[in-house]
PLY file of the C-alpha trace (Angstrom):
ply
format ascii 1.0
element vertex 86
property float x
property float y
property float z
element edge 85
property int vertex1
property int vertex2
end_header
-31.07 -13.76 -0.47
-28.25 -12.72 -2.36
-24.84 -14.30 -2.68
-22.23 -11.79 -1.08
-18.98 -11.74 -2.86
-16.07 -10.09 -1.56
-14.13 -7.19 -3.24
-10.97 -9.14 -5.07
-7.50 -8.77 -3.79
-5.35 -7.38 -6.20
-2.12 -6.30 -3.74
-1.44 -6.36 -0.36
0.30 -3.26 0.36
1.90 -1.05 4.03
-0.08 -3.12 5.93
0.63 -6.43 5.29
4.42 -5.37 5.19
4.57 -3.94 8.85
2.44 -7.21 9.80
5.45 -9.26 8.46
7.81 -7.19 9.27
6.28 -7.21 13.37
6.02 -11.08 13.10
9.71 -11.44 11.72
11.27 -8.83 14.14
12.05 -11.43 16.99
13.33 -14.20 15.24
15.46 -11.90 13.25
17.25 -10.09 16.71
17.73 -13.99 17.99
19.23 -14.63 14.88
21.82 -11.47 14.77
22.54 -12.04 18.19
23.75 -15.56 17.69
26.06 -14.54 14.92
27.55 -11.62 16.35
30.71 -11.66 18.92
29.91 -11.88 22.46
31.93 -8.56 23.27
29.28 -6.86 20.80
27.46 -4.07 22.03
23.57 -4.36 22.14
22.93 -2.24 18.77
24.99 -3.81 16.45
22.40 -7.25 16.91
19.26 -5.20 16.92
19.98 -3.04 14.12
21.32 -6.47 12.12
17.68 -8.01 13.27
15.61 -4.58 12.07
17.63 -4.40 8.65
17.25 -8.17 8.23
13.32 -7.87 9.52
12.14 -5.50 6.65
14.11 -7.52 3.93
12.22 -10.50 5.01
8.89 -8.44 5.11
9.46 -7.26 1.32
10.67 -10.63 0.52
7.30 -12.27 1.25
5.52 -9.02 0.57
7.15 -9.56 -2.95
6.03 -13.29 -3.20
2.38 -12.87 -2.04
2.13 -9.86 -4.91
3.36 -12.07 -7.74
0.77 -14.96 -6.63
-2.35 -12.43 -6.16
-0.84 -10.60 -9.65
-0.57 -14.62 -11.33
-4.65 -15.06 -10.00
-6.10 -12.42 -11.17
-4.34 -12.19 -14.12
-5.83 -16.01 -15.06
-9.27 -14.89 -13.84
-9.62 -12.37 -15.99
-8.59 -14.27 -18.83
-11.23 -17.15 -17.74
-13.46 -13.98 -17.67
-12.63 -12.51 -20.92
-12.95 -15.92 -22.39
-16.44 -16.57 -20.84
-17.47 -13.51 -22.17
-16.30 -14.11 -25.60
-18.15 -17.61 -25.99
-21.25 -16.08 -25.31
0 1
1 2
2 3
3 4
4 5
5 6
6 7
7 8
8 9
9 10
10 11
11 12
12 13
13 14
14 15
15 16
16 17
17 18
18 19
19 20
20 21
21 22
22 23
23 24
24 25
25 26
26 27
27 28
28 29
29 30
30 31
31 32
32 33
33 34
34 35
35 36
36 37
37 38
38 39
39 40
40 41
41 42
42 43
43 44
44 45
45 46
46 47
47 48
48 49
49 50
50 51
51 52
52 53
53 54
54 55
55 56
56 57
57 58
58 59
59 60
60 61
61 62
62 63
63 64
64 65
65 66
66 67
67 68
68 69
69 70
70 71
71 72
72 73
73 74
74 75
75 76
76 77
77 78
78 79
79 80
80 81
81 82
82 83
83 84
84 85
């Protein structure tokens, strides 16, 4: 039986952005809404939260890109080095 190997990562893209963005959405309304004036109306929070939401979501969208970019980067210089010695 042969060994399956999965396909490498090499970015995570739309996807894992709205993910992040979805998971972050609540924390970041709570957030705005503690920070804002009580006599705010209901918008100014939510809109604070969204806008605050999606610069989280390309903030760790960012991160996880630079770490799968750093991998693969050294694995194909282990590969390329392998290849060499033999």
């Amino acid at each position: 039986m042969a060994k399956q190997t999965r396909p490498r990562l090499e970015a995570v893209g739309w996807l894992f952005w709205s993910i992040a963005f979805v998971v972050l959405l609540g924390p970041s309304i709570y957030g705005a809404w503690q920070v804002v004036m009580d006599d705010q109306e209901w918008p100014i929070p939510v809109g604070m939260g969204v806008l605050l939401a999606g610069f989280l979501a390309a903030i760790v969208a960012w991160v996880v890109n630079s770490i799968l970019f750093m991998r693969n980067k050294r694995l194909h210089v282990e590969a390329k080095r392998k290849s060499k010695k033999h």
